[in-house]
VOPAGU-2260 file (C-alpha; in pm, 1 decimal, decimal comma):
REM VOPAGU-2260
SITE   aa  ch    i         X         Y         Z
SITE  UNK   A    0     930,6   -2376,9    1573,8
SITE  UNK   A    1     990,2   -2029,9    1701,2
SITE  UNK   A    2     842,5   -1713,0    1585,8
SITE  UNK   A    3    1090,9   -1623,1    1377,8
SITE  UNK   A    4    1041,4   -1868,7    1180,1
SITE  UNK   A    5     709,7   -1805,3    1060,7
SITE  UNK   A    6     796,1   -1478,8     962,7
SITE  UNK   A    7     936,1   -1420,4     627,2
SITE  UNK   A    8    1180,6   -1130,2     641,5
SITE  UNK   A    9    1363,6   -1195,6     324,1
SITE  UNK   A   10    1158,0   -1258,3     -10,6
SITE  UNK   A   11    1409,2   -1137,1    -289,0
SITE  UNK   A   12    1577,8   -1486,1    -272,7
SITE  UNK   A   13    1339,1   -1761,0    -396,8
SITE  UNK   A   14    1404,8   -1979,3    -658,8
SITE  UNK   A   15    1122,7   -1844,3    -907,8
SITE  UNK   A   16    1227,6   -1899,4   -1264,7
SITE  UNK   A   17    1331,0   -1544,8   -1389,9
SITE  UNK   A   18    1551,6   -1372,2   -1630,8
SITE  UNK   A   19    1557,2    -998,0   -1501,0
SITE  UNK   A   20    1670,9    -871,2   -1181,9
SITE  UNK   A   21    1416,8    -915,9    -893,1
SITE  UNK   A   22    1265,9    -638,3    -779,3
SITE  UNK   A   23    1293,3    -538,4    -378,1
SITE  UNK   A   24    1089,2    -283,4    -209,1
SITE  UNK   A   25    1041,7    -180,1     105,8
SITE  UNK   A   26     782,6    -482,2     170,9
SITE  UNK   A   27     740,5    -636,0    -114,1
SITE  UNK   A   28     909,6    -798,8    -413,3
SITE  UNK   A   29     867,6    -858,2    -762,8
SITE  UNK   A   30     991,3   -1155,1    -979,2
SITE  UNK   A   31     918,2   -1082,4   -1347,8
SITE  UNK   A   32     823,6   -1472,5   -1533,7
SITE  UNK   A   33    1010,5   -1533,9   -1844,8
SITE  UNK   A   34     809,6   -1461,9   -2153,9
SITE  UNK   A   35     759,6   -1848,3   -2187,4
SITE  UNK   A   36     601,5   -1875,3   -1862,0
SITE  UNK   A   37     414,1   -1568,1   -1889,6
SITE  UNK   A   38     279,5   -1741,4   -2214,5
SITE  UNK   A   39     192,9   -2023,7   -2067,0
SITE  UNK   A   40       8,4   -1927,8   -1743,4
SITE  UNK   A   41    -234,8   -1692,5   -1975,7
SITE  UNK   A   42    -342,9   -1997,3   -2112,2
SITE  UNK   A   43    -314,6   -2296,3   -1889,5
SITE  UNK   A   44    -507,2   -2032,2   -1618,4
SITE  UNK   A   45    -734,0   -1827,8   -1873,1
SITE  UNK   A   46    -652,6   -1493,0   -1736,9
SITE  UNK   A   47    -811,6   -1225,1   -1885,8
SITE  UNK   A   48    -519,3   -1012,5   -1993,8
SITE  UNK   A   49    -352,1   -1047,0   -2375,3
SITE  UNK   A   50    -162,9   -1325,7   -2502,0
SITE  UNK   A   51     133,2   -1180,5   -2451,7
SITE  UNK   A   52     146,0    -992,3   -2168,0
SITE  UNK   A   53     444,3    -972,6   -1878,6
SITE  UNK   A   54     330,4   -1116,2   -1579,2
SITE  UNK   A   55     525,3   -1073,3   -1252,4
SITE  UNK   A   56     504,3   -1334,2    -909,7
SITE  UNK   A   57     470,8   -1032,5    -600,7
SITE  UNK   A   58     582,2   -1154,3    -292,0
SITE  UNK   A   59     519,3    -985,6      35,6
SITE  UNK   A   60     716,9    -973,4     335,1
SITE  UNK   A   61     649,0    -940,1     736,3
SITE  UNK   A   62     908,0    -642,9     706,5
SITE  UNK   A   63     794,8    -324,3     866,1
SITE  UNK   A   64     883,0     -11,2     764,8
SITE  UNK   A   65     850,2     337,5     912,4
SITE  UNK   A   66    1017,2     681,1     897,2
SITE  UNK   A   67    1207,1     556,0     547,6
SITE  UNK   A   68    1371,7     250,6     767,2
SITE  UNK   A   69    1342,9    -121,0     836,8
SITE  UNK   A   70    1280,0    -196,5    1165,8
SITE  UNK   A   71    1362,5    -508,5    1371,3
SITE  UNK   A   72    1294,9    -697,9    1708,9
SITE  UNK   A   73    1479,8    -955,3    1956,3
SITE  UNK   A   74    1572,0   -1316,9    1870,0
SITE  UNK   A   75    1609,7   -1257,5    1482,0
SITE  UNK   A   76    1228,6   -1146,9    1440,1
SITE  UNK   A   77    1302,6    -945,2    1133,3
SITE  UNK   A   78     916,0    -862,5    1050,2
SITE  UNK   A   79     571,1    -839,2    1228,3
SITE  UNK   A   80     418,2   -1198,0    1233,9
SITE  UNK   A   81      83,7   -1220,8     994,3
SITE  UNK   A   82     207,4    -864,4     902,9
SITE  UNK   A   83     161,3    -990,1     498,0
SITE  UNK   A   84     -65,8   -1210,6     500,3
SITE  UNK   A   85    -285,6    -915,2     696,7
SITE  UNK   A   86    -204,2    -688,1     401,5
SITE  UNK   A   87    -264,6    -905,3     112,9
SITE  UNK   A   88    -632,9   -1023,3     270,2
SITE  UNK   A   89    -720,5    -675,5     303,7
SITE  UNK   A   90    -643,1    -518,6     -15,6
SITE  UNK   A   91    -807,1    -871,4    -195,2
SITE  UNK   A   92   -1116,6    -756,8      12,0
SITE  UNK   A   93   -1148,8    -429,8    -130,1
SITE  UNK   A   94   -1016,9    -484,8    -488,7
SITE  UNK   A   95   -1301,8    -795,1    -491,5
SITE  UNK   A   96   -1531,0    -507,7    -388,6
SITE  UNK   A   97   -1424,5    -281,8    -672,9
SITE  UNK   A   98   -1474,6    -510,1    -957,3
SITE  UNK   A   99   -1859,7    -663,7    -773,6
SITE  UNK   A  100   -1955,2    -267,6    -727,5
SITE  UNK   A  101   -1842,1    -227,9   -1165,8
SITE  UNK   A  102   -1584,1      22,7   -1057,5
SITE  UNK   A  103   -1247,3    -113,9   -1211,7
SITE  UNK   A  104   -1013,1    -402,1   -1216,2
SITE  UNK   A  105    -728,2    -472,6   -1036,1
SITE  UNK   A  106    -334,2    -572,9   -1137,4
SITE  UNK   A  107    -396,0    -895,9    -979,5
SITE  UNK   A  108    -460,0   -1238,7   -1146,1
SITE  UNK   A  109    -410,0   -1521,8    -923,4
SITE  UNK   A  110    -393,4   -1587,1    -547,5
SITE  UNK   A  111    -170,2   -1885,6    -490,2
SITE  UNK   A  112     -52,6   -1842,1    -129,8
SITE  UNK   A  113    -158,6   -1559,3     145,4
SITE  UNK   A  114     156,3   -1379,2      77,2
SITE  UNK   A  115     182,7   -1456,8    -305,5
SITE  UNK   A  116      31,5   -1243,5    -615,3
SITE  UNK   A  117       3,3   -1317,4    -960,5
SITE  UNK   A  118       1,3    -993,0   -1141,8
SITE  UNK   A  119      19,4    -822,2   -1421,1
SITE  UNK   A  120     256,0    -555,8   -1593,4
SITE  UNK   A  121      67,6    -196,1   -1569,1
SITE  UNK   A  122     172,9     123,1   -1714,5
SITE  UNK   A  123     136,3     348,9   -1384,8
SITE  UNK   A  124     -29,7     660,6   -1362,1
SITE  UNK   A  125     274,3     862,1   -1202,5
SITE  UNK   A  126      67,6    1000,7    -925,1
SITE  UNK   A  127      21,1     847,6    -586,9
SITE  UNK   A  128    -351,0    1047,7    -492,0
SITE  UNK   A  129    -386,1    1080,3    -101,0
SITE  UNK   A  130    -775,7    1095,3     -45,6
SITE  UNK   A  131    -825,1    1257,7     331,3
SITE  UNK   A  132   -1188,1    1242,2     473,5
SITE  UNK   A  133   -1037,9    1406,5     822,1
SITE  UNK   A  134    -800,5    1634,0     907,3
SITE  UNK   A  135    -499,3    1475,9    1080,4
SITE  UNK   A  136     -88,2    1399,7    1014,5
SITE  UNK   A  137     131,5    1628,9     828,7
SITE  UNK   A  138    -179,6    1786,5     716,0
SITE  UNK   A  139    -260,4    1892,9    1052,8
SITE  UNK   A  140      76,5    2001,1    1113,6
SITE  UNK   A  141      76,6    2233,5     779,2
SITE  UNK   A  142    -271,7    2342,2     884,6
SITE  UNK   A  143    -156,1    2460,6    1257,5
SITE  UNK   A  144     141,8    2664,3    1102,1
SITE  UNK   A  145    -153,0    2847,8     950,3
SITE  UNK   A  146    -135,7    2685,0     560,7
SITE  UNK   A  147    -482,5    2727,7     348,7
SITE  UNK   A  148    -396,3    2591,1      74,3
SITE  UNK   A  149    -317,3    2218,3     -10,5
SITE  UNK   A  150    -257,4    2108,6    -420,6
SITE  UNK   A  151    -452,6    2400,9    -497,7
SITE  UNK   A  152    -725,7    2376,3    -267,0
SITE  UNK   A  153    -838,2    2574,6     -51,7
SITE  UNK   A  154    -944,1    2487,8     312,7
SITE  UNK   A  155   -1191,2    2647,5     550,5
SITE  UNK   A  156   -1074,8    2857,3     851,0
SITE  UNK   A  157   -1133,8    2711,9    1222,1
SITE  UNK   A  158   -1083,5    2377,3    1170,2
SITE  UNK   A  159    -965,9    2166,3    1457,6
SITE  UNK   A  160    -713,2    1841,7    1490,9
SITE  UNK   A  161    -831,0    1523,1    1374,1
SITE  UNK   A  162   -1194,4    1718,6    1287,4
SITE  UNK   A  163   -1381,8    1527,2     949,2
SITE  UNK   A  164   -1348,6    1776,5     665,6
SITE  UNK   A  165   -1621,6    1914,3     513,9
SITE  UNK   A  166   -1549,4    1701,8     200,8
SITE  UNK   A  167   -1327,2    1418,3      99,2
SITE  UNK   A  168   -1030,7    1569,7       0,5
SITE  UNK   A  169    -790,6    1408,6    -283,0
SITE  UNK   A  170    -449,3    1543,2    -221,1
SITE  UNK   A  171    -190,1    1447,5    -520,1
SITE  UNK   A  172     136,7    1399,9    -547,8
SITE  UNK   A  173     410,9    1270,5    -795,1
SITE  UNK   A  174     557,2     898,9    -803,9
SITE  UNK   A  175     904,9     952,1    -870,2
SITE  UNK   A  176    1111,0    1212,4   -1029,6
SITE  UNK   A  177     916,7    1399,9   -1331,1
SITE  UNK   A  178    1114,6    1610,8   -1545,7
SITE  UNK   A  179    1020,1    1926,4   -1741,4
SITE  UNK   A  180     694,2    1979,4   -1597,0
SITE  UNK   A  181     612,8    2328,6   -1590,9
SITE  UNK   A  182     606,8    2417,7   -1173,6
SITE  UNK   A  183     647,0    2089,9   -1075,9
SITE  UNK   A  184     994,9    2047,2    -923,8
SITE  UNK   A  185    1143,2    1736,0   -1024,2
SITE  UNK   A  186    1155,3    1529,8    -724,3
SITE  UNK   A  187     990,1    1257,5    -546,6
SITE  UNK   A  188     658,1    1287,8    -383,7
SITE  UNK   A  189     589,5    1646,7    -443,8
SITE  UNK   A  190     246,4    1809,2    -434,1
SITE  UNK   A  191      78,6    1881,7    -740,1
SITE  UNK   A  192    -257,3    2034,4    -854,5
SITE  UNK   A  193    -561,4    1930,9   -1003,7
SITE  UNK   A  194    -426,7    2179,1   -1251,2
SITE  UNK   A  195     -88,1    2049,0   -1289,7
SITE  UNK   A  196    -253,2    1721,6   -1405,5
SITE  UNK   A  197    -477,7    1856,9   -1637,5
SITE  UNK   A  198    -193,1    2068,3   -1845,7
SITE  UNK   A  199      47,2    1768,4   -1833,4
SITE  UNK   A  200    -175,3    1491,9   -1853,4
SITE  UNK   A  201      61,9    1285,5   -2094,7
SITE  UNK   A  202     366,4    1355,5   -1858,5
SITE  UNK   A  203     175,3    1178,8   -1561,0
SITE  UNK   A  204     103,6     903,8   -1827,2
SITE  UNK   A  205    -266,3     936,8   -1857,7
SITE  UNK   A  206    -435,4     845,9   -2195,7
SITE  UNK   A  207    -630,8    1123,0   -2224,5
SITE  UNK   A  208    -764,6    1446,3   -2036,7
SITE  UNK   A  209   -1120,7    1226,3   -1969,9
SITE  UNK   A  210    -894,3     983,2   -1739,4
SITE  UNK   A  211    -832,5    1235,5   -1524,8
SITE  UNK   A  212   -1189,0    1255,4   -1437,0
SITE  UNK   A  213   -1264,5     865,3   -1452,4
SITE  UNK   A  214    -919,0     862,0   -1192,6
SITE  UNK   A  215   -1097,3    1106,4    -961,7
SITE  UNK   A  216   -1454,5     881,0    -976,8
SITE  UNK   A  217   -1260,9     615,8    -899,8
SITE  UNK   A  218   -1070,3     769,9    -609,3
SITE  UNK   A  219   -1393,0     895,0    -445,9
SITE  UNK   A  220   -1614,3     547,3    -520,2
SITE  UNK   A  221   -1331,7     342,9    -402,8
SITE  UNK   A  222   -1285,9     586,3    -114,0
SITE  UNK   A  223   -1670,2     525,6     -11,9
SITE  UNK   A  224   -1673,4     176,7     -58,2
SITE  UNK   A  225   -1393,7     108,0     182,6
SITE  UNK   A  226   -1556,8     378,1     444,8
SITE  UNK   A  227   -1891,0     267,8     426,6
SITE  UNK   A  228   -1757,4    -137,9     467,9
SITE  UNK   A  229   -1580,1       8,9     791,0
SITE  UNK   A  230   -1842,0     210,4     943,2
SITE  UNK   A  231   -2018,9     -89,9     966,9
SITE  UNK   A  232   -1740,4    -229,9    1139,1
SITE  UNK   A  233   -1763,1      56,9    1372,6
SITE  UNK   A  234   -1438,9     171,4    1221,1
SITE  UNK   A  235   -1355,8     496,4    1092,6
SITE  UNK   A  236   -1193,8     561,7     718,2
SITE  UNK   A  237    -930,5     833,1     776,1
SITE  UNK   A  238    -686,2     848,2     482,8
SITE  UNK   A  239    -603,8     649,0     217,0
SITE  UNK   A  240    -369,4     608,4     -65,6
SITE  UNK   A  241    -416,1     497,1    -390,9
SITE  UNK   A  242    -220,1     428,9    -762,3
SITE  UNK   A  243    -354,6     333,2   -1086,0
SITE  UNK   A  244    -263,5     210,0   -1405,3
SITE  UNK   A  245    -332,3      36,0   -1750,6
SITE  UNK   A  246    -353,3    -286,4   -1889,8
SITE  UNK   A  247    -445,6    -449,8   -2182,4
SITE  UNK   A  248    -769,6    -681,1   -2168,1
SITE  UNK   A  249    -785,2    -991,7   -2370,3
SITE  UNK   A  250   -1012,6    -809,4   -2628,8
SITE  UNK   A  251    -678,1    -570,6   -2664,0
SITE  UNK   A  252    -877,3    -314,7   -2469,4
SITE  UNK   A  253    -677,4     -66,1   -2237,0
SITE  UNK   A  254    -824,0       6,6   -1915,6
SITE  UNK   A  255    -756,7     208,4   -1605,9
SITE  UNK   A  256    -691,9     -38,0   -1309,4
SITE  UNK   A  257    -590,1     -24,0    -922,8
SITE  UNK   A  258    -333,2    -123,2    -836,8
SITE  UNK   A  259     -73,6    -171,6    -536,8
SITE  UNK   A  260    -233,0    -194,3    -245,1
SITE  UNK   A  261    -556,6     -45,9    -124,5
SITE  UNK   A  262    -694,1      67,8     199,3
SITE  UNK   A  263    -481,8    -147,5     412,8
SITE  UNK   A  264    -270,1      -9,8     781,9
SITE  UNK   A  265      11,5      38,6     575,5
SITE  UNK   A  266    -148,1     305,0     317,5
SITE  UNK   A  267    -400,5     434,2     536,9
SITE  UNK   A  268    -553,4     559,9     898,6
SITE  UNK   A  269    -797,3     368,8    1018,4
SITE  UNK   A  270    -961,5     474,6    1348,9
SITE  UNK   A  271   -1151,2     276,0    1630,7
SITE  UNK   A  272   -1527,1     451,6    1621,4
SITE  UNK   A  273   -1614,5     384,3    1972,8
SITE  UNK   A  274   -1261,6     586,5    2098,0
SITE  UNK   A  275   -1341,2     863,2    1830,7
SITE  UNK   A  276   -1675,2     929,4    1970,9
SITE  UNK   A  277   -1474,2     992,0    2314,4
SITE  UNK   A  278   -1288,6    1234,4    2211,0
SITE  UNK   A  279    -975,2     923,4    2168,9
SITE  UNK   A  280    -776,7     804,1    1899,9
SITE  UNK   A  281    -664,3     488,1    1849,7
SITE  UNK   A  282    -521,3     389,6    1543,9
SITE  UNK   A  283    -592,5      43,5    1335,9
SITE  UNK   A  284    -310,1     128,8    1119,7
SITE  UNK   A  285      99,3     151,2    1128,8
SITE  UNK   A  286      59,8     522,0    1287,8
SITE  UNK   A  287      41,8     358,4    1571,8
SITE  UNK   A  288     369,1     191,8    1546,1
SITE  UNK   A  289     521,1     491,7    1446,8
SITE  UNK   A  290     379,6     684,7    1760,8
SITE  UNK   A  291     528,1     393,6    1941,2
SITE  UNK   A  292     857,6     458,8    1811,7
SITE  UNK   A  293     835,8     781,5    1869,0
SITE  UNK   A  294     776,7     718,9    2233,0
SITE  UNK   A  295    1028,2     465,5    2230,6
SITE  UNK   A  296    1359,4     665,8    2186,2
SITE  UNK   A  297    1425,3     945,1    2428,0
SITE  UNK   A  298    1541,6    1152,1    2099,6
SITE  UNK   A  299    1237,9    1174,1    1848,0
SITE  UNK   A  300    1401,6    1432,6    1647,7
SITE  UNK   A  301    1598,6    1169,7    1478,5
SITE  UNK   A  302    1295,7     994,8    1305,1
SITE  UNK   A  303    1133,6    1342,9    1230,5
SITE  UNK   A  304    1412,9    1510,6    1092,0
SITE  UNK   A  305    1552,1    1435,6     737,8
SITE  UNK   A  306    1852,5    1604,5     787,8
SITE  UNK   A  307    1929,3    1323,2    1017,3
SITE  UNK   A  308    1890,2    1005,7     806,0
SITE  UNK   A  309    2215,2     857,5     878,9
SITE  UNK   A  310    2150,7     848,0    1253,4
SITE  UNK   A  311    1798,9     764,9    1217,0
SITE  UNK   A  312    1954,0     430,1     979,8
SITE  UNK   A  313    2191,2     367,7    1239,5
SITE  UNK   A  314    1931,8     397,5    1505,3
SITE  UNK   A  315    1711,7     133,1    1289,2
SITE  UNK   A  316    2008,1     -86,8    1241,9
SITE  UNK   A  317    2140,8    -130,2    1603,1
SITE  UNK   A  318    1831,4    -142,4    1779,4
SITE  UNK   A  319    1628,9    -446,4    1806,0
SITE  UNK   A  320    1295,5    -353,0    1917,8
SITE  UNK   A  321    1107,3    -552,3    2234,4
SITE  UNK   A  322     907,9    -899,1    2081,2
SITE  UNK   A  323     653,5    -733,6    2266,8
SITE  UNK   A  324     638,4    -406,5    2052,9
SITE  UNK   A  325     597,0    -632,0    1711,5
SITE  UNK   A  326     342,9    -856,7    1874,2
SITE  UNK   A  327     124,3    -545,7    1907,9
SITE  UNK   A  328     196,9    -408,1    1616,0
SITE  UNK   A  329      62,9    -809,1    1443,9
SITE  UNK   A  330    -196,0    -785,5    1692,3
SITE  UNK   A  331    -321,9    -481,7    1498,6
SITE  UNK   A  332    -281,5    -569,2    1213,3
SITE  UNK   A  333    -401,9    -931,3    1201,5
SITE  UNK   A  334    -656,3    -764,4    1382,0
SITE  UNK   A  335    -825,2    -510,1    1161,2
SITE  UNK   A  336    -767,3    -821,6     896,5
SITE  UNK   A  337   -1032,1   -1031,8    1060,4
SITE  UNK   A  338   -1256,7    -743,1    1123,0
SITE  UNK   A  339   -1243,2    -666,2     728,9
SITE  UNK   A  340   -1265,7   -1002,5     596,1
SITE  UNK   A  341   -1532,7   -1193,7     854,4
SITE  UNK   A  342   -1312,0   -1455,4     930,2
SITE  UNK   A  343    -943,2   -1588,3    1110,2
SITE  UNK   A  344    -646,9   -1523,6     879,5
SITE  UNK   A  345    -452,6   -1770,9     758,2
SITE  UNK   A  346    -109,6   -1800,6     937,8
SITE  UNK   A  347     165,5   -2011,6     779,8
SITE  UNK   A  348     405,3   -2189,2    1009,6
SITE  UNK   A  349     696,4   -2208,9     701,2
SITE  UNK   A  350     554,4   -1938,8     452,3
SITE  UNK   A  351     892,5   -2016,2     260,4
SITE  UNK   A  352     910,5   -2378,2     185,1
SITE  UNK   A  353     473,3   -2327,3     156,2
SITE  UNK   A  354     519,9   -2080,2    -154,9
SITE  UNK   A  355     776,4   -2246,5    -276,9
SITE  UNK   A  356     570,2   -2618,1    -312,1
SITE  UNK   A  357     289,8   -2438,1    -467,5
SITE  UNK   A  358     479,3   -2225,8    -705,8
SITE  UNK   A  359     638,3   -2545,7    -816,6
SITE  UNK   A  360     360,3   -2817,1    -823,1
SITE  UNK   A  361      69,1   -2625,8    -939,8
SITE  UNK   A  362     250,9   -2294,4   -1157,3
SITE  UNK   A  363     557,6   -2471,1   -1287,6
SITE  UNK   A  364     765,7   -2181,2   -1147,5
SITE  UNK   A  365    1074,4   -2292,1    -971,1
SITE  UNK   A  366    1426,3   -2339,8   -1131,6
């Protein structure tokens, strides 16, 4: 079996009984169960969420993303192998943490295969909330053209590149286009204050002004959690973003959750301690594989410039990167994976045909 094989590329195609549109993103996607099924599962499992709550089957993929593309290598290796299962066995790590530490709940139910999540439906919190702990990335680069300021805060003269900040910082910004939000222009990912939050709560979907400060706890616990597990590691916490939302308990009780993914290479920067102390940085995250790319075309304007998006797509499309460059890029991130969870990842050699025998002998999920 080649390598190829074992990575799964495509995941918007499997025959998972569903009667809406399946939902692709960049790396994963999301197959909403009938209302039957849904029905079913909450009682044949026992999940704790109502009786009648949408559940959803999330798939993740070995695709890798960077600079708003999908990248590819040689032979048909159309994702990073272990690339999802890393992922997935990281964020369980830390949302398992979450609930043992009493800070909050997760979307996720059920755990059927490495790549596979049983979730359910949450009404999201329409912020995604960057928490920094050092001073690096496009914050750096703001920071060097002499900008003070960042959502509303402000930051302390003389600081230097990749420097920890004197605080953890929580840097928020909008998921998707708001409308009619007094000095918040309506488009994606756009900075926002404490402020703005606080006078719109109900436009970023919050229940009520007091979630805004529950949110913030649980951006700075969840934050500490994941950087105190990695300093023990000898690893060191950089950046990380998170996105909540709320569900409805079996007692009918609403609650603020995580959910997406948490403190993985894909949302975060995680550094190597021993090369920080040096004066080094090497990333345990997908910066590196962006630095790579970088490095890798003799024209790095094109991925840094958004006025160039239909050569950068192009670029993305016709160029199939070295095997060599993805097996780093799995070596990193299976990696970090082991270091996290204490033990060797599961690989599958067919992750296809796996989730689909599963789904169908012990869920009752393929048409």
């Amino acid at each position: 079996m080649s390598l190829a094989d074992k990575v799964l590329a495509v995941n918007n195609d499997l025959p998972i009984r569903t009667d809406s549109p399946v939902h692709s993103g960049k790396v994963r996607s999301v197959y909403w169960l009938t209302e039957e099924d849904s029905r079913r599962l909450i009682q044949e499992k026992g999940y704790d969420v109502a009786a009648d709550a949408p559940l959803a089957i999330m798939v993740i993929s070995d695709r890798i993303s960077a600079f708003d593309c999908i990248w590819h290598g040689e032979g048909g290796m159309n994702g990073v192998p272990g690339k999802g299962a890393a992922l997935n066995a990281i964020s369980n790590h830390w949302f398992q943490l979450f609930r043992e530490q009493g800070l909050a709940d997760s979307h996720i139910l059920d755990i059927p295969h490495p790549l596979v999540w049983i979730v359910q439906k949450a009404r999201p919190v329409m912020i995604e909330a960057i928490c920094r702990q050092y001073i690096t990335g496009s914050m750096w680069r703001s920071y060097a053209k002499g900008e003070r300021e960042f959502c509303g805060i402000q930051i302390a003269e003389g600081l230097e590149k990749d420097q920890k900040l004197p605080e953890l910082l929580i840097t928020p910004s909008t998921k998707g286009v708001l409308e009619g939000i007094p000095g918040v222009p309506a488009v994606d990912d756009v900075n926002i204050t404490r402020s703005d939050i606080e006078n719109n709560y109900e436009a970023f979907s919050f229940r009520s002004p007091e979630d805004i400060d529950l949110y913030e706890k649980l951006l700075k616990e969840g934050f500490d959690v994941i950087s105190n597990e990695l300093a023990k590691l000898d690893q060191v916490f950089v950046d990380t973003k998170f996105e909540f939302g709320y569900v409805t308990d079996a007692s009918g009780q609403e609650k603020l959750i995580y959910m997406d993914e948490v403190g993985t290479p894909d949302s975060s920067r995680i550094w190597d301690g021993p090369a920080y102390r040096e004066g080094k940085v090497v990333e345990n995250s997908k910066e590196s594989f962006r630095q790579l790319l970088l490095s890798h075309f003799p024209d790095p304007d094109v991925l840094l410039n958004k006025d160039r998006m239909e050569e950068r797509q192009a670029l993305a499309k016709d160029n199939a990167l070295p095997a060599s460059v993805l097996m780093k890029v799995s070596e990193t991130y299976v990696g970090i994976a082991e270091k996290i969870i204490g033990k060797k990842l599961q690989l599958s050699d067919n992750p296809r045909s796996e989730i689909i025998d599963i789904l169908r002998d012990e869920y009752g999920l393929i048409a």
